[in-house]
C-alpha positions as CSV (number, residue, x, y, z in Angstrom):
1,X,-151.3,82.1,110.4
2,X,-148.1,84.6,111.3
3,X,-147.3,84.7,107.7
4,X,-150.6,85.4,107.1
5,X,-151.2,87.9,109.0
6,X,-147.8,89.7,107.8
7,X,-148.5,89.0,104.2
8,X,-151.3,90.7,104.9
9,X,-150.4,93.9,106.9
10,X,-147.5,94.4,104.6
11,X,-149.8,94.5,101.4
12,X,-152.3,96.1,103.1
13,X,-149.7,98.9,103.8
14,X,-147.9,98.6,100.7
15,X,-151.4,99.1,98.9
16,X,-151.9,101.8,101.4
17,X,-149.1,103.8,100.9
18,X,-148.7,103.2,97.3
19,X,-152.7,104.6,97.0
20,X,-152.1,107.1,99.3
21,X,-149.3,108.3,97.6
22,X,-150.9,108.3,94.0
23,X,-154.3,109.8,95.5
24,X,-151.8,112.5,96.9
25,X,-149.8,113.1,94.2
26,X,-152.5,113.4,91.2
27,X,-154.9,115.2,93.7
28,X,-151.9,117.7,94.5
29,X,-151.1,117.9,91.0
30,X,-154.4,118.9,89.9
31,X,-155.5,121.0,92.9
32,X,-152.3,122.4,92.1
33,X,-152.4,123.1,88.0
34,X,-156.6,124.5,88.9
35,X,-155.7,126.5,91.4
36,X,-152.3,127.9,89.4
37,X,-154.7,128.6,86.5
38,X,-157.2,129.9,88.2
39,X,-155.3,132.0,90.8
40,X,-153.4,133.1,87.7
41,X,-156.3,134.0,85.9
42,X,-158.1,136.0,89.0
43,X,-154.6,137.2,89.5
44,X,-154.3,138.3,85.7
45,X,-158.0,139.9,85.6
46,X,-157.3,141.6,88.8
47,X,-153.9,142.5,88.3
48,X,-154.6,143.7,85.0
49,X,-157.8,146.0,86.0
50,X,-156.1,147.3,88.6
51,X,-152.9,147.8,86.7
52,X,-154.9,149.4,84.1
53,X,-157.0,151.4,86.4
54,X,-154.1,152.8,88.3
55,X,-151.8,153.2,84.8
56,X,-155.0,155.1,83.1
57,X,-155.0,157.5,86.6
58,X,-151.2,157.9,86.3
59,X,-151.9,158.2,82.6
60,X,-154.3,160.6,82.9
61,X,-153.1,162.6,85.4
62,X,-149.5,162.5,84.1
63,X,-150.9,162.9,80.7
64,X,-153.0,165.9,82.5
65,X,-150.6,167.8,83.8
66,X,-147.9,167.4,81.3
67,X,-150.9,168.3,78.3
68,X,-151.4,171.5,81.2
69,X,-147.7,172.3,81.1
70,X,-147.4,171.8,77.4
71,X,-150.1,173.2,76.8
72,X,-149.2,176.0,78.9
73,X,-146.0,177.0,77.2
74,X,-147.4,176.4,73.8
75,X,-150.5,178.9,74.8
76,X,-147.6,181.3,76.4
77,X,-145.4,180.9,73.2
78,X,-147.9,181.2,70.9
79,X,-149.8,184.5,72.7
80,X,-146.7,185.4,73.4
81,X,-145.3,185.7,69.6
82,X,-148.7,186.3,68.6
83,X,-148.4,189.7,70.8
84,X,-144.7,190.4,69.6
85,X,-146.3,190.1,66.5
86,X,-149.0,192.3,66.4
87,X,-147.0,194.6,68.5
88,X,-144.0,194.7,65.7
89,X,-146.5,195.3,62.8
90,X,-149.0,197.5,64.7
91,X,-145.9,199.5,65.7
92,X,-144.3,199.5,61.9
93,X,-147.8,200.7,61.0
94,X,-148.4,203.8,62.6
């Protein structure tokens, strides 16, 4: 009956702990691998729409005022050669 009863308890735990451990394991693993991929994913989508929200402002406003400042000397240049210009030949003229 004692050896019974051991036998018993010791499979009983054995079976247990060896179930429990499995259970654990794979249920880990896959919680694990779903929750990577989908946290990665979310992560990704959000990550990227945000990146690419807040790039395309820095863009844009980066691209902005650089395309300002470019365009602002290039205007200057140009009106500026365009005047020396048409100064110089207006001047040769008369």
């Amino acid at each position: 009956n004692v050896l019974k009863l051991r036998i018993n308890t010791v499979l009983k735990l054995t079976i247990n702990t060896v179930f429990k451990l499995t259970i654990n394991t794979v249920l880990k693993l896959t919680i694990n691998t779903v929750l990577k991929l989908t946290i990665n994913t979310v992560l990704k989508l959000t990550i990227n729409t945000v990146l690419k929200l807040t790039i395309n402002i820095v863009l844009k406003l980066r691209i902005n005022t650089v395309l300002k400042l470019r365009i602002n000397i290039v205007l200057k240049l140009t009106i500026n050669t365009v005047l020396k210009l048409t100064i110089n030949t207006e001047l040769t003229l008369f």
